[in-house]
C-alpha positions as CSV (number, residue, x, y, z in Angstrom):
1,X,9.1,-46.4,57.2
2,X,11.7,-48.9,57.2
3,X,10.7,-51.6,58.7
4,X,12.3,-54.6,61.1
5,X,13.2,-57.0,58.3
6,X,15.5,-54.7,56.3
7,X,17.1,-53.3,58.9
8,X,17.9,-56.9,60.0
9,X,19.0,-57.9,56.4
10,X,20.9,-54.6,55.8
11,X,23.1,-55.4,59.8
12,X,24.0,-59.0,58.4
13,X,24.9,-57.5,55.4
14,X,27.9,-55.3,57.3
15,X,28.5,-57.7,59.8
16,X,29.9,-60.3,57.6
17,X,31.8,-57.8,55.5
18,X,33.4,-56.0,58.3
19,X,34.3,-59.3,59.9
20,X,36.2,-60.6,56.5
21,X,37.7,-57.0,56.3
22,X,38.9,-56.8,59.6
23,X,41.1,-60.3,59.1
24,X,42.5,-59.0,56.1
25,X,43.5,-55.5,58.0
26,X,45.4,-57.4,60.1
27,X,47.0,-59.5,58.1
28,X,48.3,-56.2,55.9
29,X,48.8,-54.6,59.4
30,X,51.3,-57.3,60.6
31,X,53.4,-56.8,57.2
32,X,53.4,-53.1,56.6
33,X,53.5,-51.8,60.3
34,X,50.9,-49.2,59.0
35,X,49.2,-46.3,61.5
36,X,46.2,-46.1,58.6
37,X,46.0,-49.6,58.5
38,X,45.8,-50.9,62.3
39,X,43.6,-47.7,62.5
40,X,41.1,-49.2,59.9
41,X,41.5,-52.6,61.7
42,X,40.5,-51.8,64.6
43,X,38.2,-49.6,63.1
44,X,36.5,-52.8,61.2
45,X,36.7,-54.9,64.6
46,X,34.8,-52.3,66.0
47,X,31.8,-51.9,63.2
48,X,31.5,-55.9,63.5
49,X,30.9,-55.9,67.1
50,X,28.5,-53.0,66.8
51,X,26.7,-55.0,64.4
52,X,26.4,-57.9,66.6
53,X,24.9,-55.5,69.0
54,X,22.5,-54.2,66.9
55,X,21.1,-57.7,65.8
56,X,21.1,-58.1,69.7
57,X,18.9,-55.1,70.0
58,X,16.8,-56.0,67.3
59,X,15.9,-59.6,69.1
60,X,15.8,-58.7,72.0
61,X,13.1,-56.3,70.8
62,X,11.0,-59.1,69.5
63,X,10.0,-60.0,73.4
64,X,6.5,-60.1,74.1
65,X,5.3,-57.1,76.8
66,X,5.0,-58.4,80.7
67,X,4.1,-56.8,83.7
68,X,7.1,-54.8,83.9
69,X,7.4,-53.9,80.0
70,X,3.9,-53.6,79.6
71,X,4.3,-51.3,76.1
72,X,7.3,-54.3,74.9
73,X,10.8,-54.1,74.3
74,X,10.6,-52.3,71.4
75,X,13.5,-49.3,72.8
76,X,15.9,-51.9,73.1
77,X,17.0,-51.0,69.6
78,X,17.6,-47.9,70.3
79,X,19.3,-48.3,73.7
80,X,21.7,-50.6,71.5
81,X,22.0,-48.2,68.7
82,X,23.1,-45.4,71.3
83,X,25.9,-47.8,72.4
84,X,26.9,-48.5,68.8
85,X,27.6,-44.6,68.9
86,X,29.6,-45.0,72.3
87,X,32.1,-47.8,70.7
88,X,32.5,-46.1,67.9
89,X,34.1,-43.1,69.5
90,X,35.9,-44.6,72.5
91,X,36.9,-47.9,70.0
92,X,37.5,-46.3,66.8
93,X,38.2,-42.9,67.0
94,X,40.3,-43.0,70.1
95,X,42.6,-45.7,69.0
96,X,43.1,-43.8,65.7
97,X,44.4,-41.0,67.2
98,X,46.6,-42.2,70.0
99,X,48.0,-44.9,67.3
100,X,48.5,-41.6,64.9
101,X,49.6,-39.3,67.8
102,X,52.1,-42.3,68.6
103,X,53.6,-42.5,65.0
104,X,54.5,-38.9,65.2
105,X,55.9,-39.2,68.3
106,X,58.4,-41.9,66.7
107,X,58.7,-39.8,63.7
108,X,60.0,-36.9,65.6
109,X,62.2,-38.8,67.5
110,X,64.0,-40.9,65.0
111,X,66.7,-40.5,62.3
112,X,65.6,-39.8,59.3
113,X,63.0,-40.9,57.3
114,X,61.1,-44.2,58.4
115,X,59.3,-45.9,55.0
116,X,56.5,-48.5,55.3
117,X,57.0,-52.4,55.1
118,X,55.9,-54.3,51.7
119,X,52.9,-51.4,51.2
120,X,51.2,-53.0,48.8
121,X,49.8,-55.5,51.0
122,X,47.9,-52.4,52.5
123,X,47.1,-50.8,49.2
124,X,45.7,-54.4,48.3
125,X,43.7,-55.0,51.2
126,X,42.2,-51.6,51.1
127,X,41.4,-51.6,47.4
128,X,39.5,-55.1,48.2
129,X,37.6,-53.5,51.4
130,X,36.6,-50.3,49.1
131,X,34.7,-52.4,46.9
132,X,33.2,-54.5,49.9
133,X,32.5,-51.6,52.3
134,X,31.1,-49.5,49.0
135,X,28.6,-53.0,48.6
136,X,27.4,-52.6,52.1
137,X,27.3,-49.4,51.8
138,X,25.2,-49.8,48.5
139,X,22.6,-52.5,50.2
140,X,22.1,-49.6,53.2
141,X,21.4,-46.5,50.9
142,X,18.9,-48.6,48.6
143,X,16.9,-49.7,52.0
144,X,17.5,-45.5,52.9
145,X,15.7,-44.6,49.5
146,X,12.9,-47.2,49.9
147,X,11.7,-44.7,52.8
148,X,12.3,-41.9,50.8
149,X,9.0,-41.3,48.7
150,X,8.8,-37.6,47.8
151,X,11.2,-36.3,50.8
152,X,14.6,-34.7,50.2
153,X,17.3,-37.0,52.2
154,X,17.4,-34.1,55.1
155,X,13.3,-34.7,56.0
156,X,13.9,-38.6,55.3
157,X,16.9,-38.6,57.8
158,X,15.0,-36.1,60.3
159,X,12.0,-38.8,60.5
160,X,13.9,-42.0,60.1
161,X,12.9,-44.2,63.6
162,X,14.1,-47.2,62.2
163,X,18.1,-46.5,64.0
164,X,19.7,-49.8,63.2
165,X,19.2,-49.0,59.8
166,X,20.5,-45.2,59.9
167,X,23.6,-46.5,62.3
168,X,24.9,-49.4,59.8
169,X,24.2,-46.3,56.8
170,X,26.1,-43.9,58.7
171,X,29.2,-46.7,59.5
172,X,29.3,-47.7,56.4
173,X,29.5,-44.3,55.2
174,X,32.3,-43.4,57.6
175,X,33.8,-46.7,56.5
176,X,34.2,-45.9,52.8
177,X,35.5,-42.1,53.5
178,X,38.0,-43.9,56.1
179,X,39.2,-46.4,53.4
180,X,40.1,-43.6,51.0
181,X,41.8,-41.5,53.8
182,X,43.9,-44.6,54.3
183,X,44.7,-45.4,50.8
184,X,46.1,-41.7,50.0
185,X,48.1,-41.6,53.5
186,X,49.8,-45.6,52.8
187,X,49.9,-44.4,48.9
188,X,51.6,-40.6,49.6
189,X,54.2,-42.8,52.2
190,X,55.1,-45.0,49.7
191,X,55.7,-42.5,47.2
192,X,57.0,-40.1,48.9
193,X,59.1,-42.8,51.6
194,X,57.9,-40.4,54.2
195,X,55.5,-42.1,57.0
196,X,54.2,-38.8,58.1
197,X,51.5,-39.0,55.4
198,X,50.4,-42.4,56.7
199,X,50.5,-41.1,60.4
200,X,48.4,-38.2,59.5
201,X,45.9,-40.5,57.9
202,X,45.3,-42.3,61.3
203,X,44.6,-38.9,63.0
204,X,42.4,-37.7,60.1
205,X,40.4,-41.5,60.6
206,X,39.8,-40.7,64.0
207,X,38.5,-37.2,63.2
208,X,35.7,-38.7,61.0
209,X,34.5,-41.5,63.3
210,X,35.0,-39.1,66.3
211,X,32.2,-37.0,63.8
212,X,29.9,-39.6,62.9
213,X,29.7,-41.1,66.3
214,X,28.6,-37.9,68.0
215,X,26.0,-37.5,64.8
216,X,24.4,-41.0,65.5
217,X,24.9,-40.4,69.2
218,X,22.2,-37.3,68.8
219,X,20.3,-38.8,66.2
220,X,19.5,-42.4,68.7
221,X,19.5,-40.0,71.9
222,X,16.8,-38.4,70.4
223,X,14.3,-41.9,69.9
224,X,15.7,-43.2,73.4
225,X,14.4,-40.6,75.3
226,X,11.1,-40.5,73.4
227,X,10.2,-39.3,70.2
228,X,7.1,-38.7,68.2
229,X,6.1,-40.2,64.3
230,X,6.5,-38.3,62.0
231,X,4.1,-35.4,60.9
232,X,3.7,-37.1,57.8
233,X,2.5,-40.6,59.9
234,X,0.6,-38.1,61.9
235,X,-1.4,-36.4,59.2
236,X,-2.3,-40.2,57.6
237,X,-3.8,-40.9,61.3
238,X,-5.8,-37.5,61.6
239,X,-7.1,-38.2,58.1
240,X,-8.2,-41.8,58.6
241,X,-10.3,-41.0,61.9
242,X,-11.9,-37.3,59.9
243,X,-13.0,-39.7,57.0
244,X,-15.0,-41.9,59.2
245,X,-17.1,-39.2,60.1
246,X,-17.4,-40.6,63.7
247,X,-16.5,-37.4,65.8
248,X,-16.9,-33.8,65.8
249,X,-13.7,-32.6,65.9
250,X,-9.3,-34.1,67.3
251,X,-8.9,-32.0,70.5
252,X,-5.6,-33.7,70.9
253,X,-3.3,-36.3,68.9
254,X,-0.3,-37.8,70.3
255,X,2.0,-40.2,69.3
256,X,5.1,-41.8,70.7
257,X,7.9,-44.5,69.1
258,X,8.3,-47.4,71.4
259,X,10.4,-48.8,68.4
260,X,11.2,-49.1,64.4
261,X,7.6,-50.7,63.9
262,X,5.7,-49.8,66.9
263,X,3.8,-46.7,67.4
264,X,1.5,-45.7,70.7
265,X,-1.3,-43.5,70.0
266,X,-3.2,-41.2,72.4
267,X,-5.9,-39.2,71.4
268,X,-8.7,-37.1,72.9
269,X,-11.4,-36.7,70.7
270,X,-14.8,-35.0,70.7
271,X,-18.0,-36.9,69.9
272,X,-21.7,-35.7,68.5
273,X,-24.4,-35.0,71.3
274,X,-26.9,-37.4,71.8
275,X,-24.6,-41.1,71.2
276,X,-25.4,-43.9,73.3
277,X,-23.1,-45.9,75.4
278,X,-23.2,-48.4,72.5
279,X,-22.9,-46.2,69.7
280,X,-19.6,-44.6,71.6
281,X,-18.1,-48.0,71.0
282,X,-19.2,-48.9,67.6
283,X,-17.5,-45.5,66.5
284,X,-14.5,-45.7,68.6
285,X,-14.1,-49.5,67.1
286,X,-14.4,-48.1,64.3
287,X,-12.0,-45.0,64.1
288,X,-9.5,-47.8,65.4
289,X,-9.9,-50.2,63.0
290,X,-9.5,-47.1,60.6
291,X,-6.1,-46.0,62.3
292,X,-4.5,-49.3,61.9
293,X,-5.4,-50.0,58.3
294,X,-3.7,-46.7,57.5
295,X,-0.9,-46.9,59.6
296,X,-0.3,-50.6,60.6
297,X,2.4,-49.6,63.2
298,X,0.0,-48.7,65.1
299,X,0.0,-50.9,67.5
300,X,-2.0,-49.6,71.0
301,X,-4.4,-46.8,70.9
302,X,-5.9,-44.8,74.4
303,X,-8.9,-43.0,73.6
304,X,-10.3,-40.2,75.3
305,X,-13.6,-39.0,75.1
306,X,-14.0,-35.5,75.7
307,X,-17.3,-34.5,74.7
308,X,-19.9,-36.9,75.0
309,X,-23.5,-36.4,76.2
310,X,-26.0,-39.9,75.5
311,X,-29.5,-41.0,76.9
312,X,-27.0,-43.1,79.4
313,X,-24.9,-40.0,80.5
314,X,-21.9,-39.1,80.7
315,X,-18.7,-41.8,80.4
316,X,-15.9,-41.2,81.8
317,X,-12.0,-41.6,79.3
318,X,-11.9,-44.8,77.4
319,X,-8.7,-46.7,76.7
320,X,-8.5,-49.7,74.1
């Protein structure tokens, strides 16, 4: 499970080399004239600020619970990953394809055939931003794979929680991919002096963000509305309480993500005959401290006894 501290290291990461890209967009923007290029600007100025929302998120997640958060602020990363997804569609892919839609519009319109300004200011700037978005992009798939263990990517991806993490992967990703859509359009209009190519490239830019931000709009819905651990988190919790040999039998496990590193636990659980009052507690101490040491994320645990008959009767549910 990925936790808070690579997330955080992999969303300074992109921030500062989205924010050094985007300048140098512009600049090749302002002397080319390029559809691709203010595409990918704006595309860059969007995948900084979405950053700086996600490290937003991700401290603002670090408040203590009060009376009115009593569980924390641990969703707050997800509520700010969700947005991420908005601003990359309505930012990013919109502007891409009214600025491409535009550029044919002008195309069509005009006399012959319109060539780019001084291109390889573009072809620079986006030969530069390929090997700074691919670094980014390299520092987000190694902290991908450190979660990864025996899973195929699919599972891994399917139980990720940690969503600033899988947003600045799936940006990145979408950043790369956008770069090399750019440099073909700006290098076919140059060879070709034929602006259509470049044009095309903005529309095909929007296509892909338009994609990605509806994948990570569906992948963060799912954690913001409230989603489980994984079975694989939920097996290491059932085996920990079965080996201390404290209960008869799990008559129900459930678990819910109130963040990347924070896990709520509620379980109803059926106890030998003949415990006392005392010896309930000693076992359910016990089965708690055994949760935690197997699954540290663990951080509040409600424990229902279902079954219990002692010299001191009946209890009724216990929560810890």
């Amino acid at each position: 499970m990925a936790g808070k501290n690579s997330s955080k290291k992999v969303v300074l990461f992109a921030l500062g080399a989205n924010l050094l890209i985007a300048i140098a967009k512009f600049v090749a923007w302002y002397f080319t004239k390029s559809s691709a290029m203010i595409a990918e600007a704006i595309h860059s100025v969007a995948d900084t600020g979405n950053q700086g929302l996600m490290l937003l998120g991700l401290k603002r997640a670090e408040r203590p619970p009060d009376r009115t958060h009593p569980y924390g602020y641990g969703k707050e990363t997800y509520f700010w990953s969700f947005v991420v997804a908005l601003s990359l569609f309505t930012l990013g892919a919109t502007f891409s394809a009214v600025e491409g839609t535009h550029k044919l519009g002008e195309i069509r319109h005009s006399e012959g055939s319109a060539e780019l300004e001084h291109p390889m200011w573009a072809i620079a700037v986006l030969l530069v931003s390929l090997v700074v978005e691919g670094g980014s992009l390299w520092v987000a798939v190694r902290e991908f794979r450190k979660g990864m263990g025996a899973r195929t990517v699919t599972q891994t991806l399917r139980e990720l929680r940690a969503a600033p993490l899988l947003t600045v992967l799936f940006e990145d990703f979408a950043a790369v991919l956008g770069l090399g859509i750019a440099l073909v359009g700006i290098g076919l209009a140059w060879a070709t002096g034929n602006i259509v190519y470049d044009a095309i490239a903005s529309l095909m830019i929007a296509v892909l963000l338009a994609a990605v931000a509806v994948f990570l709009g569906v992948m963060t819905k799912r954690l913001l509305i409230g989603q489980s651990a994984s079975e694989a988190v939920e097996a290491q919790i059932t085996a920990a309480i079965e080996e201390t040999g404290a209960i008869e039998s799990i008559i129900e496990l459930k678990t819910l993500h109130m963040g990347g590193e924070y896990i709520l636990l509620n379980l109803a659980l059926k106890f030998p005959a003949g415990l006392t009052t005392t010896s309930l507690e000693k076992s359910i101490d016990r089965i708690e401290s055994a949760v935690r040491a197997a699954v540290p994320e663990v951080r509040k645990i409600f424990v229902e006894v279902e079954s219990f008959r002692g010299t001191a009767g009946k209890p009724g549910p216990d929560a810890t």
